[in-house]
Each structure stands twice: as structure tokens, then as C-alpha cells.
C-alpha positions as CSV (number, residue, x, y, z in Angstrom):
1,X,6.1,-18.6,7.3
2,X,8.8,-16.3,5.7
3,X,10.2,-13.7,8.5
4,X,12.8,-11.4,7.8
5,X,14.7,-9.7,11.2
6,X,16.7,-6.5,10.7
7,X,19.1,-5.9,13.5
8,X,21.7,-3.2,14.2
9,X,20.1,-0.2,14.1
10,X,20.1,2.6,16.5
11,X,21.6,6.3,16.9
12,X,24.9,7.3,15.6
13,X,27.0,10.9,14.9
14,X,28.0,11.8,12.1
15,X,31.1,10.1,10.7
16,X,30.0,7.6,12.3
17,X,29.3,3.8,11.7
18,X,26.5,1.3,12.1
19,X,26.2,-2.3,11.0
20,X,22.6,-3.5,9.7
21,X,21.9,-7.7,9.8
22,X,19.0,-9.4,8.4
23,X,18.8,-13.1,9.3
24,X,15.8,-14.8,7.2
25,X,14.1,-17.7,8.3
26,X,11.1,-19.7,6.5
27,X,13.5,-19.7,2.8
28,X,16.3,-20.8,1.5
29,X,18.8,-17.7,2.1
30,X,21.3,-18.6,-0.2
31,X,19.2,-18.8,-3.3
32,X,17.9,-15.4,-3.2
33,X,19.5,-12.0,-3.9
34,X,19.3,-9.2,-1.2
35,X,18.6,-5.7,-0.9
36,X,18.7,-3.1,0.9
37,X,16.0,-0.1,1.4
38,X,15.3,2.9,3.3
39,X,12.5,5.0,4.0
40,X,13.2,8.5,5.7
41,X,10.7,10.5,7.3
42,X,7.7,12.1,4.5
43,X,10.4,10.3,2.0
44,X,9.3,7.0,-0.7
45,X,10.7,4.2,0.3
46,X,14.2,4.2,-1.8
47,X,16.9,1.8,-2.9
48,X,20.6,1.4,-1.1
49,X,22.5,-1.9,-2.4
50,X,21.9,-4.9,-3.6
51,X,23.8,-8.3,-3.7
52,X,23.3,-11.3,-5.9
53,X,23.6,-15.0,-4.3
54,X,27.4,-15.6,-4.5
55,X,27.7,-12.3,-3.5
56,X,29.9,-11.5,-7.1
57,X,27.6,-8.7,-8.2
58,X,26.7,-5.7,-6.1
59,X,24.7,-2.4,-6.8
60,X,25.0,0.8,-4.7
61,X,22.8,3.7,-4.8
62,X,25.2,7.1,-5.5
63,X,24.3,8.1,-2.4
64,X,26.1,5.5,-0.6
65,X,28.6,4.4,-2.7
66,X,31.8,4.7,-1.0
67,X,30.1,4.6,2.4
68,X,28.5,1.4,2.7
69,X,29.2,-2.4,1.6
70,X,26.9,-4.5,1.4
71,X,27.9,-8.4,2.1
72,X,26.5,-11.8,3.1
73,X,27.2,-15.0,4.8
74,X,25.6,-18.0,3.0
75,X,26.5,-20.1,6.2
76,X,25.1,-18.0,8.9
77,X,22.5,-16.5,6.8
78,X,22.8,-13.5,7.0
79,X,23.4,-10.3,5.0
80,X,24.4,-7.2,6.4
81,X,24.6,-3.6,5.6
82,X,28.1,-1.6,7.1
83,X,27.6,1.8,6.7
84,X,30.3,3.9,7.5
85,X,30.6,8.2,7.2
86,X,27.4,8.5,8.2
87,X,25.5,11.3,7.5
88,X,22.7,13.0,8.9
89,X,20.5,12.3,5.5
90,X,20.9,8.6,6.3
91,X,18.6,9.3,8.7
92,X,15.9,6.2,7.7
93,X,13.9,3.3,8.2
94,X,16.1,0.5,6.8
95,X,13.9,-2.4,5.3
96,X,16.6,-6.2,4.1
97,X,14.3,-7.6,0.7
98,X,14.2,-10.8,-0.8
99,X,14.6,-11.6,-4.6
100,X,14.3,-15.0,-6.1
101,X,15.8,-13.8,-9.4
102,X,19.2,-13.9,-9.3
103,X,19.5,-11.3,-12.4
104,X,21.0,-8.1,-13.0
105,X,19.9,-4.9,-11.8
106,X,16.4,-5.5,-10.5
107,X,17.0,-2.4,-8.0
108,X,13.2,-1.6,-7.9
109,X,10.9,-2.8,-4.8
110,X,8.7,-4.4,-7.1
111,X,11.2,-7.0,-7.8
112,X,11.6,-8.0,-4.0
113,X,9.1,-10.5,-2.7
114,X,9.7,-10.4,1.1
115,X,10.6,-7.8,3.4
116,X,11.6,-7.1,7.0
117,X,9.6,-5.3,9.5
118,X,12.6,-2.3,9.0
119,X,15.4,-0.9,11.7
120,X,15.5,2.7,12.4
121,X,18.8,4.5,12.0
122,X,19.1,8.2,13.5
123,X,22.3,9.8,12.7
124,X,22.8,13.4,14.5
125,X,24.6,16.3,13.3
């Protein structure tokens, strides 16, 4: 059974800085590409950064870009989410999603096979 843990969420100010981990078990982590999404309150669900396997090829959503870096650990897998600057409008539900196509873009949920049960992130003003 394919289980996805988010950890590393919690409350932060603003400027501030979180760390997001998702540690798969149940498949092979280093032959998928991650994502992360969010989902903030009355919001769709919306993309924040991707990574391919090696880790070479990375996509950011603008409204991160800059503030958070997205990287993984083949041998702990694990990929995590840094997010630095935070802002109150980060203010989300923070799903890690599995891709078994290692291609470019693909930044849509319906690409993304598995997800994690999410980690809430509050930032305060």
C-alpha cells in the first residue's frame, strides 16, 4: 500500500520559514518525480514546484519563486519543500504528489498519481 507522510508544517510569521518533508513508502521513491501542492481555504487545490528524479529539472509556481526550493534525497527518500519569506497568502493545505513520468512540465494534478493526506501551514501577519 502506497502512503505518502507530509511533515513540517505548523504556524509561522511572516518572513518567516518552514520546511515541508514527505517520506513515501509502498514505491520506489527515486523513480518518480515530485510535486508540491496547496490548497488554501475556499481556494482549488493549486501547484507550487516540482522536481524530476535526479532532481536536474525543477518548476516553481511565480508565486513562490524566489521563496521556496524544492529538493530531494534519493537515499533517505525524502523530498522536501523549504519555504522561506513567508507570507500570509501561503496560508494552505500543503499536499507532496507522485509522478511516474519523468517528463517535462506535467505541473497539473492530473498528472500525479499518489498523494499525501496534506500538512497545514498558517502564516500570521
Amino acid at each position: 500500500q502506497v502512503q505518502l507522510r507530509e511533515s513540517g508544517g505548523g504556524l509561522a510569521q511572516a518572513g518567516g520559514s518552514l520546511r515541508l518533508s514527505c517520506a513515501p513508502s509502498g514505491l520506489p521513491f527515486s523513480s518518480y518525480a515530485w510535486g508540491w501542492f496547496r490548497q488554501a481555504p475556499g481556494k482549488e487545490r493549486e501547484f507550487v514546484a516540482r522536481i524530476s528524479r535526479a532532481g536536474k529539472t525543477i518548476y516553481y509556481a511565480d508565486s513562490v519563486k524566489g521563496r521556496f526550493t524544492i529538493s530531494r534525497d534519493n537515499a533517505k527518500n525524502t523530498v522536501y519543500l523549504q519555504m522561506n519569506s513567508l507570507k500570509p497568502e501561503d496560508t494552505a493545505v500543503y499536499y507532496c504528489a507522485a509522478d511516474s513520468l519523468n517528463l517535462p512540465q506535467r505541473l497539473e494534478m492530473g498528472h500525479y498519481a499518489y498523494w499525501g493526506q496534506g500538512a497545514q501551514v498558517t502564516v500570521s501577519s
